[in-house]
C-alpha positions as CSV (number, residue, x, y, z in Angstrom):
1,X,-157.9,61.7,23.0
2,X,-161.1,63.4,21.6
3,X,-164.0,64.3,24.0
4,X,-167.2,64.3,22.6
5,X,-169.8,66.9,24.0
6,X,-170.9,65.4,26.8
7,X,-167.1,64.4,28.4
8,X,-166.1,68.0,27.7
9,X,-169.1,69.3,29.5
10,X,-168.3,67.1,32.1
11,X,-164.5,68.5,32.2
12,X,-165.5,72.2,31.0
13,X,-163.3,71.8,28.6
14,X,-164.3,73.7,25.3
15,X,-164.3,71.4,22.1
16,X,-165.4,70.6,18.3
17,X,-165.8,67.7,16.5
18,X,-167.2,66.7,13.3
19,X,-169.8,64.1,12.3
20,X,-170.8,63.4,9.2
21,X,-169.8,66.6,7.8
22,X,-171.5,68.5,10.4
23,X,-169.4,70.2,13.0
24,X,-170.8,70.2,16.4
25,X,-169.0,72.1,19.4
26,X,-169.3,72.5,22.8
27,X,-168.9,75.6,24.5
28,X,-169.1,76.2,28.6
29,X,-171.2,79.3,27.8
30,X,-174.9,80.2,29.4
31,X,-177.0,78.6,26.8
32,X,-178.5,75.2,25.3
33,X,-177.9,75.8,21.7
34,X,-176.8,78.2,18.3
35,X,-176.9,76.9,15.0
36,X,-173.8,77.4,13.5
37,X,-174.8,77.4,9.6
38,X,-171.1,78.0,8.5
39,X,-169.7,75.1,9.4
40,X,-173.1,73.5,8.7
41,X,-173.5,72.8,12.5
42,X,-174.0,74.2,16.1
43,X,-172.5,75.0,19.0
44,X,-174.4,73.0,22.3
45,X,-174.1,75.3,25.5
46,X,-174.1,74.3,29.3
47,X,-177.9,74.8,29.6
48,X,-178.4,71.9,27.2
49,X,-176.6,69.4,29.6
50,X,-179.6,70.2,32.1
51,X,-181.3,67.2,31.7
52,X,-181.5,64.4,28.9
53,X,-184.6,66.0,27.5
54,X,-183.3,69.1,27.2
55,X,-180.1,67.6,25.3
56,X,-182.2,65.6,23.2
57,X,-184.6,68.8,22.4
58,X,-181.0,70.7,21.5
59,X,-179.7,68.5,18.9
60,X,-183.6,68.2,17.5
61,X,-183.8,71.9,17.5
62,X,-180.7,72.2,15.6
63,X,-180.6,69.8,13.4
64,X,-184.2,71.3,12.2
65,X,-182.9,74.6,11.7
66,X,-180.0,73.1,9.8
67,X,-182.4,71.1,7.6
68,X,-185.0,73.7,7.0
69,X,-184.0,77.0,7.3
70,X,-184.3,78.7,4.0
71,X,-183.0,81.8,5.5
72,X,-179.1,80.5,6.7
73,X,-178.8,83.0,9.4
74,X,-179.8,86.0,7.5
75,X,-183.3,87.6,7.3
76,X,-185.2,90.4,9.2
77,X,-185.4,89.7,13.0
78,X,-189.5,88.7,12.3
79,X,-188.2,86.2,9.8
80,X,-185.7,84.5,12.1
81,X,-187.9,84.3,15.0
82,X,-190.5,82.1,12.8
83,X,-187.8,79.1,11.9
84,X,-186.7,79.7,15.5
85,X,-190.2,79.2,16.5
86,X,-190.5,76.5,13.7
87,X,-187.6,74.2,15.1
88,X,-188.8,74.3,19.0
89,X,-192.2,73.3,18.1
90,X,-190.5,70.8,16.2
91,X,-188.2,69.4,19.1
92,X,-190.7,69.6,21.6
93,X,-193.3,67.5,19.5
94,X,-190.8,64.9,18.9
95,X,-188.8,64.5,21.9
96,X,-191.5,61.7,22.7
97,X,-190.1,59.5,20.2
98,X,-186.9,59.2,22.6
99,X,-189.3,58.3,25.6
């Protein structure tokens, strides 16, 4: 059997899984989300299973940075911040269309 995020948050049970030839993981670590360029996907952290909004902001905010980012995880720290920035503008302005 194969949990999906949300079962192995439930469980606390680490796990990975691929969609669409992203790979999305779940790790029960202090934090909503990392974009894991690499495996062209991202890891979704306990603080992400706060609320749905906050899920749904997660998997916006990564999927913009793994649509977008011209940098892939490297650039100055000033450079990084900006597509960080970039992508939670981006979730939090369309989070409504899940409302």
């Amino acid at each position: 059997m194969t949990l999906a995020p949300a079962g192995a948050f439930a469980s606390k049970t680490p796990v990975q899984i691929e969609i669409n030839g992203r790979t999305i993981s779940y790790d029960n670590a202090p934090f909503s989300g990392m974009t894991w360029f690499e495996k062209n996907g991202f890891n979704i952290g306990e603080e992400a299973f706060a609320s749905e909004d906050e899920l749904i902001k997660t998997i916006l905010h990564e999927m913009h940075r793994l649509k977008t980012s011209k940098l892939r995880g490297s650039g100055t720290a000033a450079e990084v911040s900006e597509e960080t920035k970039a992508a939670y503008d981006f979730a939090n302005k369309t989070i409504n269309l899940f409302k």
